[in-house]
N, C-alpha and C positions, 0 to 999 in steps of 0.2 A: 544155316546162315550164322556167320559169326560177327555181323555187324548193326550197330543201330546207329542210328540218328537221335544226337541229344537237341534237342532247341531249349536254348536257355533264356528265363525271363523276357518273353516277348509278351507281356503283359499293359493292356490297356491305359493305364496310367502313365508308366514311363514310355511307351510309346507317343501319347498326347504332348510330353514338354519339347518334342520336336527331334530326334536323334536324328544324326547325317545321315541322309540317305534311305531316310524310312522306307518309304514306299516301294521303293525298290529291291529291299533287303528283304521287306515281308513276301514282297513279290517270288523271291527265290527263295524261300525259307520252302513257303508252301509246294514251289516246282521239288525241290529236294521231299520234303513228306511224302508227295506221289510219289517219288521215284523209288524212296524207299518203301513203299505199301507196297508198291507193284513187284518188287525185289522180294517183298515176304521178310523184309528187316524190318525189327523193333523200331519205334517213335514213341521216344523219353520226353516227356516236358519237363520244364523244371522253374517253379515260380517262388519268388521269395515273399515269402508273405512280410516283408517289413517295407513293401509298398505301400504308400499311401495318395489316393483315397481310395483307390481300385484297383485291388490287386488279380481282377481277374487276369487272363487269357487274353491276348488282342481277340476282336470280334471276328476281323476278316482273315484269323488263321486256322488252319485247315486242322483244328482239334477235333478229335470223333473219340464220344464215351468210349470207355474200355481202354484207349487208350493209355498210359502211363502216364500219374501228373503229381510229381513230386515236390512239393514244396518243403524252402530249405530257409534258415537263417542268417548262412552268411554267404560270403562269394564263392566258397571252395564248395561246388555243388553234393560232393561227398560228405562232406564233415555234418554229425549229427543227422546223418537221412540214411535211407535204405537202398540209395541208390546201386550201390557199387553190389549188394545182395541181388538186385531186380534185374541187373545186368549179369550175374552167375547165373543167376536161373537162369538164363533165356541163353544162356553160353556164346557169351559175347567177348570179343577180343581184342576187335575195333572197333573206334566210336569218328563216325563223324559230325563236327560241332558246328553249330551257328545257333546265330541269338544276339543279346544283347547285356551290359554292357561290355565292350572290346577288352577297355583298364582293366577290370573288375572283376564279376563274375565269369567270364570268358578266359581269360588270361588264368586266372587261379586254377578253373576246371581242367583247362588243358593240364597245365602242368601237372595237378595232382590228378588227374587219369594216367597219367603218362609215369608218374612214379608209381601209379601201382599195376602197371605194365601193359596198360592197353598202348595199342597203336594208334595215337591221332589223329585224323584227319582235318584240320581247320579249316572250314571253306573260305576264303579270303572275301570272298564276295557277298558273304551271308551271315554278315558280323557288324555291329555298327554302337557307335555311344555316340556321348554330347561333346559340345565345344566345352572347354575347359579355359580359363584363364590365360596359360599358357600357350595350348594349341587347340587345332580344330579339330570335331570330331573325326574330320578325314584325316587328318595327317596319325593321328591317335591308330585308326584301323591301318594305315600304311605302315607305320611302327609296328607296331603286333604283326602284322603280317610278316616284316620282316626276321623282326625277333623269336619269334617261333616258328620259322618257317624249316629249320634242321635243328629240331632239340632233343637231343638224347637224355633218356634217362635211366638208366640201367637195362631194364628190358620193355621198357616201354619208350614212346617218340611221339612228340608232336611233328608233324608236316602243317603246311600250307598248300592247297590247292584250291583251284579255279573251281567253280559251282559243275563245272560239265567236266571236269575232272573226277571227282569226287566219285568213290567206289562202294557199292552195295554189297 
């Protein structure tokens, strides 16, 4: 198996200030973790511990000890963590993303997955942040979607794909 499933900061707290589309998002976050358990693919989590006041896990996500749960400091889920190590072990080459924030930690991970040459899969539909000043949290996940939906990066690429798209 050459692929896993990253879920980024789908954590209790930032979940509770309302992101677009929550319920729905966690909804298929968890359909993807089956799919990938049932595939016999790795499931990465990845929490920022500069959450506050609860930086757990949301409650109603399909985390199971043993699993992988990597907490990082900034948005670039690699930078300063052992991720990109825990994905050589397990000989991984493509990463399928969802999680939360879209702007943020999402956006950044993609890209720097993709410069150091995995193959992207961003599920479009399993990705969500907040409204912002300027735009809404949906318009924010339609942008992403679009802008990283063909991004090359030497020998790595981010894609966008539909949640029932998405490859194990």
């Amino acid at each position: 198996m050459d692929a896993a499933l990253l879920v980024i900061d789908m954590q209790k707290s930032l979940f509770e200030e309302g992101p677009w589309n929550g319920p729905a998002v966690l909804g298929v976050i968890n359909h993807l973790i089956a799919r990938a358990r049932a595939a016999g693919a790795p499931v990465v989590f990845l929490a920022d511990r500069r959450v506050e006041p609860d930086a757990g896990l949301h409650q109603d996500l399909a985390w199971k000890p043993g699993d992988p749960l990597i907490e990082k400091g900034f948005c670039d889920s690699f930078l300063g963590t052992d991720l990109h190590a825990v994905l050589q072990e397990r000989g991984v080459k493509r990463l399928i993303v969802a999680g939360m924030q879209s702007d943020f930690c999402v956006d950044t991970t993609c890209r720097r997955a993709a410069s150091l040459g995995y193959a992207v899969q961003l599920v479009g539909d399993a990705h969500t942040t907040f409204d912002h000043e300027h735009l809404t949290g949906e318009q924010i996940v339609r942008h992403h979607n679009r802008i990283l939906r063909r991004l090359l990066a030497g020998d790595g690429s981010v894609t966008v794909v539909d949640s029932a798209e998405a490859s194990f």
